[in-house]
MARNU-337144 format. One record per residue (C-alpha): residue in one letter; x, y, z. Coordinates in Angstrom, 3 decimals, always signed. Layout:
N
["A", [X, Y, Z]]
...
// end
This chain:
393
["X", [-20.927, +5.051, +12.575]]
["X", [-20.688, +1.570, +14.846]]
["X", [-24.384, +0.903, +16.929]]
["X", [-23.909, +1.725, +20.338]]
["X", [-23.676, -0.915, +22.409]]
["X", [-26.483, -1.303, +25.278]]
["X", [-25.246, -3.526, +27.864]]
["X", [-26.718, -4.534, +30.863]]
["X", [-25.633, -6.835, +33.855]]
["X", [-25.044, -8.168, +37.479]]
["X", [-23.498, -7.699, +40.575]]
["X", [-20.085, -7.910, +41.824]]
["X", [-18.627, -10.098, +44.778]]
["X", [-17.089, -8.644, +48.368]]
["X", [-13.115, -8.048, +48.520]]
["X", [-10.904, -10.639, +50.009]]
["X", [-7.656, -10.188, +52.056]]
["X", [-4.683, -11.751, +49.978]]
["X", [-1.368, -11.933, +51.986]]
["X", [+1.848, -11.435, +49.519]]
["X", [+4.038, -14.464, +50.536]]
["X", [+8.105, -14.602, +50.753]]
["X", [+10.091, -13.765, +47.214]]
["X", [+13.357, -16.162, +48.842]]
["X", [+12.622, -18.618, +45.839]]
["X", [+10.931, -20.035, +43.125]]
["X", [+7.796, -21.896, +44.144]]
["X", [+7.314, -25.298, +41.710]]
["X", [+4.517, -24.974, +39.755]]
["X", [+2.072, -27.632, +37.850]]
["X", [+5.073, -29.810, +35.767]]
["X", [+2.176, -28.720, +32.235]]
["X", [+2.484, -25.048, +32.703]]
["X", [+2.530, -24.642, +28.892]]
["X", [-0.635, -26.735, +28.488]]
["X", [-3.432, -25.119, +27.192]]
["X", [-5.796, -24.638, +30.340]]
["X", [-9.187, -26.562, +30.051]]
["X", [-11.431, -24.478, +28.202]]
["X", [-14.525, -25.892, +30.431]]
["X", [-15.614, -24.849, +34.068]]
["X", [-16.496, -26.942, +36.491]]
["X", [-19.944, -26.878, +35.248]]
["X", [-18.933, -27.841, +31.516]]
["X", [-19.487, -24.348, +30.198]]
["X", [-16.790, -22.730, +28.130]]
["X", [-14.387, -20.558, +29.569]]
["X", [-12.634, -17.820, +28.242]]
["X", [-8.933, -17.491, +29.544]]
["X", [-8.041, -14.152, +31.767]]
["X", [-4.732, -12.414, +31.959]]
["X", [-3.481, -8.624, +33.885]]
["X", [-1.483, -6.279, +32.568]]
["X", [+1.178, -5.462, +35.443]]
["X", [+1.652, -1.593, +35.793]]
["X", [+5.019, -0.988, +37.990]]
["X", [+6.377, +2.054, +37.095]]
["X", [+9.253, +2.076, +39.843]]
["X", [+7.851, +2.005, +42.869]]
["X", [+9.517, +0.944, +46.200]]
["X", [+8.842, -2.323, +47.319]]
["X", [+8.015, -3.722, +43.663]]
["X", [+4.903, -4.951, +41.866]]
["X", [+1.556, -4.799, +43.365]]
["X", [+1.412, -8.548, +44.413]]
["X", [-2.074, -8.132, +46.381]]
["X", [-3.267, -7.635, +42.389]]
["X", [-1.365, -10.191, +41.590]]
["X", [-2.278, -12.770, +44.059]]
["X", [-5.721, -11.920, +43.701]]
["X", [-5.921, -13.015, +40.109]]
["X", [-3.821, -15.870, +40.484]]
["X", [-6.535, -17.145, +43.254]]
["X", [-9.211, -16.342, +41.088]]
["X", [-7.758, -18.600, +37.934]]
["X", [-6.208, -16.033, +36.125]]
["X", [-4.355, -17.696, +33.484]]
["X", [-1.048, -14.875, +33.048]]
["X", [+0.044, -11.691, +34.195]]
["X", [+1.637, -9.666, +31.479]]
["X", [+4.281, -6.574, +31.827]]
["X", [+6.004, -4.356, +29.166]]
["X", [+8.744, -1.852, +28.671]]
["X", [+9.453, +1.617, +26.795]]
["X", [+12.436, +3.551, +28.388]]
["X", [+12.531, +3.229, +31.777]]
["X", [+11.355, -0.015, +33.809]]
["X", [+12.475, -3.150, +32.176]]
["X", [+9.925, -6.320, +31.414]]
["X", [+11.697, -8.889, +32.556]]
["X", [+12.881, -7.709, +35.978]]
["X", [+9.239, -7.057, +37.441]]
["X", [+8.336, -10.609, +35.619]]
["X", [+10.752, -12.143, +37.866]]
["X", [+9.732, -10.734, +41.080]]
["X", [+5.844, -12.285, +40.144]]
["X", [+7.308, -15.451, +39.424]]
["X", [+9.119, -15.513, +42.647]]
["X", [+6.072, -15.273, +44.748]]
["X", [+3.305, -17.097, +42.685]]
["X", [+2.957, -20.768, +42.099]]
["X", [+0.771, -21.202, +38.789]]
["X", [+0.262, -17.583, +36.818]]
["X", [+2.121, -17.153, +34.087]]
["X", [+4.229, -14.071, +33.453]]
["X", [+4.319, -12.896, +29.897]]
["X", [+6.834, -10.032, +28.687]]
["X", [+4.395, -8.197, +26.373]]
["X", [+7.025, -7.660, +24.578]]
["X", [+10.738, -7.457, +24.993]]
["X", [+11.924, -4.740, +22.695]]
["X", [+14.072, -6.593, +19.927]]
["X", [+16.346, -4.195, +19.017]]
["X", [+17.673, -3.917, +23.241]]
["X", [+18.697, -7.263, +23.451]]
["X", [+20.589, -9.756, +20.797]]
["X", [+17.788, -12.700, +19.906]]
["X", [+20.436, -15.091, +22.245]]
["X", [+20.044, -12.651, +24.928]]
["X", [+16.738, -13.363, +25.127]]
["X", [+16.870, -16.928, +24.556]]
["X", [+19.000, -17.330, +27.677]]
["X", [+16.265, -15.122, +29.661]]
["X", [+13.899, -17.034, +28.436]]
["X", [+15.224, -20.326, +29.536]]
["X", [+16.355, -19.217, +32.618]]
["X", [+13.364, -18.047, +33.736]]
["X", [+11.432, -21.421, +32.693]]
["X", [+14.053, -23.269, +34.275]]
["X", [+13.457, -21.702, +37.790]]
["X", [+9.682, -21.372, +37.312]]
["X", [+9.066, -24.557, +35.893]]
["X", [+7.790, -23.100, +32.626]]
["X", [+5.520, -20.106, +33.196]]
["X", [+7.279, -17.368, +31.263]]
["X", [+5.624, -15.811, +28.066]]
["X", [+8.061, -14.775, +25.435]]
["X", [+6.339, -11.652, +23.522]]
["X", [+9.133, -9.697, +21.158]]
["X", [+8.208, -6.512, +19.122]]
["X", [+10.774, -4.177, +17.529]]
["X", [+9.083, -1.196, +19.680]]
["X", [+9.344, +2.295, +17.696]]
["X", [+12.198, +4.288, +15.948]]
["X", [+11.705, +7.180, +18.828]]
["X", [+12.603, +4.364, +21.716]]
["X", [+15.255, +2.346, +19.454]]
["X", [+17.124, +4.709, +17.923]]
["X", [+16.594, +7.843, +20.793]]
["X", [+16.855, +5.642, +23.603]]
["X", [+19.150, +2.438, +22.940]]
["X", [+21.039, +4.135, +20.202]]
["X", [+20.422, +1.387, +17.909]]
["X", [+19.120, +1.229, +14.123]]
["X", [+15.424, +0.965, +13.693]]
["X", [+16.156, -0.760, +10.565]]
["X", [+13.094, -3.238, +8.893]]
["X", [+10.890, -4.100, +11.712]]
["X", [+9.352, -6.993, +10.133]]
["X", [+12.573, -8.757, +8.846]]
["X", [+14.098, -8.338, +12.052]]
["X", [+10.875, -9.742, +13.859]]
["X", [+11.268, -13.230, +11.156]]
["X", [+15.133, -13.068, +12.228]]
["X", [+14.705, -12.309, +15.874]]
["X", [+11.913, -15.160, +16.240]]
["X", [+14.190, -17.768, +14.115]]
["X", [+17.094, -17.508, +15.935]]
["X", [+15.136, -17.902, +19.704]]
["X", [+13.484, -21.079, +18.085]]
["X", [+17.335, -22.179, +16.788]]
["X", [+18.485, -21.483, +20.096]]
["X", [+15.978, -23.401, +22.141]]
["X", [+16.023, -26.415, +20.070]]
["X", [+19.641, -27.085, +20.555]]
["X", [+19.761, -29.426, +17.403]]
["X", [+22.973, -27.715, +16.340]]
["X", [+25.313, -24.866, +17.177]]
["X", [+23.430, -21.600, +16.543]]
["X", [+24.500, -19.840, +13.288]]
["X", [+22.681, -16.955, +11.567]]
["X", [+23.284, -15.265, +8.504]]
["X", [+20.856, -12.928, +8.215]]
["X", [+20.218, -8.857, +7.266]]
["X", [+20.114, -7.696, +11.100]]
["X", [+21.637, -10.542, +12.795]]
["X", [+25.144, -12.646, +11.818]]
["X", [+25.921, -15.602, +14.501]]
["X", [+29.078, -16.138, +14.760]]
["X", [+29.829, -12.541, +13.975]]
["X", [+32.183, -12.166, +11.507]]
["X", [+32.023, -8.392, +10.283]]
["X", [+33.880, -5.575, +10.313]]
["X", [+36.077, -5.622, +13.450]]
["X", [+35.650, -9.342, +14.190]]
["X", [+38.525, -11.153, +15.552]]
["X", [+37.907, -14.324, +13.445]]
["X", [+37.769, -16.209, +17.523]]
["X", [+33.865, -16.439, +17.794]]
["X", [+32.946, -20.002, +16.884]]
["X", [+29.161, -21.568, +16.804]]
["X", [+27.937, -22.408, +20.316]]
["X", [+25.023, -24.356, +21.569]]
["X", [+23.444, -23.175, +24.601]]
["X", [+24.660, -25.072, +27.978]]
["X", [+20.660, -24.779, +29.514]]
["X", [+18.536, -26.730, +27.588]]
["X", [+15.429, -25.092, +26.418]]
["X", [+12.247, -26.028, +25.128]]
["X", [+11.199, -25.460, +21.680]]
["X", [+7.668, -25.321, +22.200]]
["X", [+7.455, -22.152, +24.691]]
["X", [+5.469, -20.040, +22.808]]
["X", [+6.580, -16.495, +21.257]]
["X", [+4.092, -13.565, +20.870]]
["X", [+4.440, -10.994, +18.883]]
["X", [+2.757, -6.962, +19.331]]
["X", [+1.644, -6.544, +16.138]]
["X", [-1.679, -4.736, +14.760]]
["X", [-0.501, -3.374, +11.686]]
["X", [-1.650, -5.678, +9.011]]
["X", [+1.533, -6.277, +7.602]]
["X", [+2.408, -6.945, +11.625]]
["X", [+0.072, -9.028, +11.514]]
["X", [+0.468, -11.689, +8.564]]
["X", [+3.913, -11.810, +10.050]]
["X", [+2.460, -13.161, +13.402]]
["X", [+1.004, -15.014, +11.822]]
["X", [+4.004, -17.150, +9.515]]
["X", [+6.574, -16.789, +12.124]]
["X", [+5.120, -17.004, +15.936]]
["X", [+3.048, -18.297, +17.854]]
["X", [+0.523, -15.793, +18.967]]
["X", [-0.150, -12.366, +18.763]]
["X", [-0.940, -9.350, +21.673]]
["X", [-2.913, -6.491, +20.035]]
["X", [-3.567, -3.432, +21.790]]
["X", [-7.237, -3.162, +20.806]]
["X", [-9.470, -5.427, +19.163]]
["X", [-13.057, -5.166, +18.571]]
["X", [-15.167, -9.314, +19.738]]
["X", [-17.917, -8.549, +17.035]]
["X", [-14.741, -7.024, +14.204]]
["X", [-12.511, -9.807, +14.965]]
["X", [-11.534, -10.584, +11.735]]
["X", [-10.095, -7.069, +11.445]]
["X", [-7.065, -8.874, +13.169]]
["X", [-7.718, -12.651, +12.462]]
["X", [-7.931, -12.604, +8.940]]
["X", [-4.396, -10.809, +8.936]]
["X", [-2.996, -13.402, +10.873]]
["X", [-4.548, -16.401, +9.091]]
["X", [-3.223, -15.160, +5.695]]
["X", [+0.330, -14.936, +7.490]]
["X", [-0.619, -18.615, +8.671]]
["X", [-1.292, -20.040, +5.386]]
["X", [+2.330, -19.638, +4.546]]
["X", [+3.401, -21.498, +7.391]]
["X", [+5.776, -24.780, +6.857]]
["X", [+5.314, -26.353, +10.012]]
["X", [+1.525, -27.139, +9.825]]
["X", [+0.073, -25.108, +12.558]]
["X", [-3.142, -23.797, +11.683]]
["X", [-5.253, -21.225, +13.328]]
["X", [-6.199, -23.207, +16.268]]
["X", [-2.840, -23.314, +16.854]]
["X", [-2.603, -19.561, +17.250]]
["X", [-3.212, -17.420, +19.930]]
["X", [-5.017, -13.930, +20.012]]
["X", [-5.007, -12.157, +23.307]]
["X", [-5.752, -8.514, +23.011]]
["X", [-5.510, -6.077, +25.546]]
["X", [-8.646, -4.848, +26.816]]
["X", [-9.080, -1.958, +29.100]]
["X", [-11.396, -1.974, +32.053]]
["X", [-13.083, +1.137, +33.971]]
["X", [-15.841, -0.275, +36.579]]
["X", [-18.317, +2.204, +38.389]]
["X", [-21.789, +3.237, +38.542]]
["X", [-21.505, +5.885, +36.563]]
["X", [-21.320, +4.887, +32.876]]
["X", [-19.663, +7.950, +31.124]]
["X", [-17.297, +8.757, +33.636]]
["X", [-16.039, +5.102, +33.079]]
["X", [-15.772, +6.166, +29.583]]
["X", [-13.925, +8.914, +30.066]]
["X", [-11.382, +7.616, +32.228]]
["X", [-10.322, +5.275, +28.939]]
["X", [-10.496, +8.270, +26.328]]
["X", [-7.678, +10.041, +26.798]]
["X", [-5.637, +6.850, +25.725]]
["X", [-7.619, +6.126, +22.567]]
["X", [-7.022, +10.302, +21.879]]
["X", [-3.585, +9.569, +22.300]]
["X", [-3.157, +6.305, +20.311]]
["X", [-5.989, +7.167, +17.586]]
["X", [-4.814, +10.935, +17.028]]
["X", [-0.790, +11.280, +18.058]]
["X", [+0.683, +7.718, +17.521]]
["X", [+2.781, +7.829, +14.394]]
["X", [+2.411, +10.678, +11.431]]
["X", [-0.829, +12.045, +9.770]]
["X", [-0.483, +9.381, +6.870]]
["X", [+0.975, +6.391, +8.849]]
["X", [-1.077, +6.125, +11.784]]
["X", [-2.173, +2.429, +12.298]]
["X", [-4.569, +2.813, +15.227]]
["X", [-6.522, +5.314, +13.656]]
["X", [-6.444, +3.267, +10.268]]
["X", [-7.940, +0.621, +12.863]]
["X", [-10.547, +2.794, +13.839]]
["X", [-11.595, +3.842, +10.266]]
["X", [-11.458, +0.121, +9.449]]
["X", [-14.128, -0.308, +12.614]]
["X", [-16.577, +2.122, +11.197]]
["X", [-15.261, +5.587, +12.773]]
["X", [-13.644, +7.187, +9.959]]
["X", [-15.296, +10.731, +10.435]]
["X", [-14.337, +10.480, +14.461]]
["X", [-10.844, +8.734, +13.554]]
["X", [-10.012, +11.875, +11.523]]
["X", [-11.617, +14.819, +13.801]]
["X", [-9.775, +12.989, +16.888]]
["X", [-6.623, +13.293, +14.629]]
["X", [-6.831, +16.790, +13.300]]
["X", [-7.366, +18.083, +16.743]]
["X", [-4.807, +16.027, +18.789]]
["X", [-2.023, +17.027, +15.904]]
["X", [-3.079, +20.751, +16.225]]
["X", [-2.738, +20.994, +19.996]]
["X", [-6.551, +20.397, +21.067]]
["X", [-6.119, +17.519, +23.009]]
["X", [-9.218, +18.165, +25.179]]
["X", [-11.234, +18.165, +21.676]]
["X", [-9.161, +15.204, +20.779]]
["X", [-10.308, +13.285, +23.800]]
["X", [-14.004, +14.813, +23.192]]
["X", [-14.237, +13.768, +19.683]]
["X", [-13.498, +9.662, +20.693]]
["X", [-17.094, +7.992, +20.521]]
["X", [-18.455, +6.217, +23.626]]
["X", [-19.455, +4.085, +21.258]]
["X", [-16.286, +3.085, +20.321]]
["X", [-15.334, +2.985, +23.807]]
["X", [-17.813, -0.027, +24.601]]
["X", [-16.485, -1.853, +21.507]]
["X", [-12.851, -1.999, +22.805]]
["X", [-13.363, -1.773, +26.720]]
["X", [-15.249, -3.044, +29.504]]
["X", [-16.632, -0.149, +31.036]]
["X", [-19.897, +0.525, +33.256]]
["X", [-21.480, -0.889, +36.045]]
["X", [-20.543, -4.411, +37.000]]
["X", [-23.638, -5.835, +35.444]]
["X", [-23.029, -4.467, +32.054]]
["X", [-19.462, -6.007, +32.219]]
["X", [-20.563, -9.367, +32.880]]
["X", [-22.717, -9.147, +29.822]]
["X", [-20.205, -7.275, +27.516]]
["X", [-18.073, -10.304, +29.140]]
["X", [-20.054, -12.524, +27.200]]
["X", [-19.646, -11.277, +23.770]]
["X", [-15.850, -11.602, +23.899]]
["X", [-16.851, -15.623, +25.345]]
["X", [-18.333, -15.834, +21.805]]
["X", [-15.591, -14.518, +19.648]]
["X", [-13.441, -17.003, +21.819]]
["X", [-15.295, -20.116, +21.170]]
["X", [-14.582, -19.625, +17.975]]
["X", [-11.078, -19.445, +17.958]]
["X", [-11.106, -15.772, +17.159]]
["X", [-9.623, -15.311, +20.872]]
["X", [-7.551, -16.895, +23.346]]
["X", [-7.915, -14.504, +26.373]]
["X", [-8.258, -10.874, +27.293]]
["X", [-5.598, -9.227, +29.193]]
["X", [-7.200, -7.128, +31.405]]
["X", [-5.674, -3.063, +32.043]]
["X", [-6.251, -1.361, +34.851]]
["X", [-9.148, -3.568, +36.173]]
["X", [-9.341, -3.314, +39.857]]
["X", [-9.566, -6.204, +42.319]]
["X", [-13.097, -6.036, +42.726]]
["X", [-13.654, -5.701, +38.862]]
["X", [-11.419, -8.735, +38.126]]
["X", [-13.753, -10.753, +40.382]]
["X", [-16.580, -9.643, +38.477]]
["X", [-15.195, -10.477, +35.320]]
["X", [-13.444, -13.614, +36.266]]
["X", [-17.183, -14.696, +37.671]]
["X", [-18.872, -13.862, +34.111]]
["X", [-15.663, -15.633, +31.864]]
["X", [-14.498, -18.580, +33.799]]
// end
């Protein structure tokens, strides 16, 4: 079993009124908006970047943008949404670029097989070209119960079409020739069974930039090696600050086959990280439980589970197993009573504000290494994401 983790910390700052400006345009934002952001406050201390994950499921009148607003003012560095079979990424990605002037808005991720690679090319440089450069690219081929139940499409080799899906975007963005393809999932021009013979090679009429950077979802290892030769970063759902390696050494065997020369420091972890603030400690914890039960015990079958080979890999391979026999024989309750709170601490930020802060700290160290770019923050509240943005910027 993992050590629990005994965390203490400090106090948490007042709310501020945030007023959610007109959506009529596109503000302009800094010309860089694809530089890296200093890594140093204005003290000289290192900072770790922060990023939101957006939850709009539907609702009238669009995204939360006091949320969003709030973490913009506070230097939030992106504001990441994602997709299954109902809401879109892109659309509430647009509305939060309409009304913000430096965030950046991340689709984390597109799913590959809904959209042709040069459908997403042109989204992707449409939406730089109005924002002046703060959308994040993230692509993932999603799951076979979403692709083929939902979109109707073949689920086909995930990985192969993730090194085909991510070529063809950094073809198409280049512009340094008509885009052809001739690949397993993807032929540009088409010329298959029904073609006319009339499609010809076309270069796109926007001009993109080929250095936007394209994340991928990926936490299987395999996933993750191919992060690591193809794109540019990587968005894992849960990674462990003092386990890093569990996903960085993945990646940096992925990077060592890389032709372009990009090393490690050139890549960019940012896992999610879930966030429950309050006084009392296990309540917190069991507010976040229910999704590890889910994830750890139900995602994928018995034998091909990767987030509960994750948590044996941690150190939990008698809970990984209990959480999994229950939540596959209908005791979800069990399920969500079997996840340690130990594990809980390692993946979250949960507790009183003060024991963020200092949990805060430890993923500040795993950055300074390289190990991580930023933490995207789920289901942090606004006065939480003050605390946290005081403790890691």
């Amino acid at each position: 079993m993992a050590p629990e983790l005994d965390l203490p910390a400090k106090r948490h700052g007042a709310a501020d009124g945030v007023s959610t400006p007109s959506a009529s345009h596109f503000p302009n934002p800094p010309a860089s908006a694809y530089d890296e952001p200093n890594t140093e406050n204005r003290m000289g201390m290192y900072a770790m970047r922060l990023g939101m994950l957006l939850k709009y499921k539907g609702e009238a009148g669009g995204p939360d943008m006091d949320v969003v607003l709030e973490a913009e003012r506070l230097g939030f560095d992106s504001v990441w949404s994602g997709e299954s079979w109902g809401v879109d990424t892109v659309t509430p990605l647009t509305w939060v670029l309409a009304q913000t002037t430096k965030i950046k808005a991340g689709a984390g991720i597109m799913q590959m097989p809904a959209r042709t690679p040069a459908c997403a090319a042109m989204t992707m440089m449409t939406l730089n070209a109005m924002s002046g450069g703060r959308f994040l690219m993230g692509v993932g081929p999603s799951g076979p119960q979403v692709i083929e139940g939902w979109h109707g499409e073949k689920f086909g080799k995930p990985l192969m079409r993730t090194r085909e899906y991510i070529e063809i975007l950094r073809k198409a963005l280049a512009r340094d020739e008509p885009l052809m393809h001739e690949g397993e999932h993807y032929q540009i021009p088409y010329a298959g069974e029904g073609a006319t013979g009339l499609g010809k090679p076309l270069k796109s009429i926007l001009h993109g930039d080929p250095t936007n950077p394209i994340y991928t979802a990926s936490f299987s290892p395999a996933g993750l090696r191919t992060a690591g030769e193809v794109a540019d970063g990587t968005l894992p759902i849960y990674m462990s600050p003092e386990q890093a390696g569990l996903i960085t050494d993945h990646v940096q065997d992925g990077i060592t086959k890389r032709k372009d020369g990009k090393t490690m420091a050139d890549f960019d972890v940012s896992p999610y990280v879930r966030v429950a603030m309050g006084d009392d400690l296990q309540a917190c914890r069991d507010k976040i439980k229910p999704e590890l039960a889910l994830y750890i015990g139900g995602m994928g079958a018995r034998e091909k589970n990767f987030y509960n080979d994750y948590a044996k890999r941690l150190g939990y391979e008698d809970a990984a197993r209990e959480i999994q026999d229950n939540f596959l024989g209908g005791r979800r309750k069990d399920a969500m009573a079997a996840v340690p709170d130990a594990l809980v601490d390692e993946l979250c930020l949960v507790g009183p504000a003060d024991r963020i802060k200092d949990r805060v700290q430890v993923w500040k160290e795993a950055g300074k290494d390289g190990s991580v770019g930023a933490i995207l923050l789920g289901g942090a509240s606004k006065d939480a994401m003050r605390v946290i943005a005081e403790a890691a910027l």
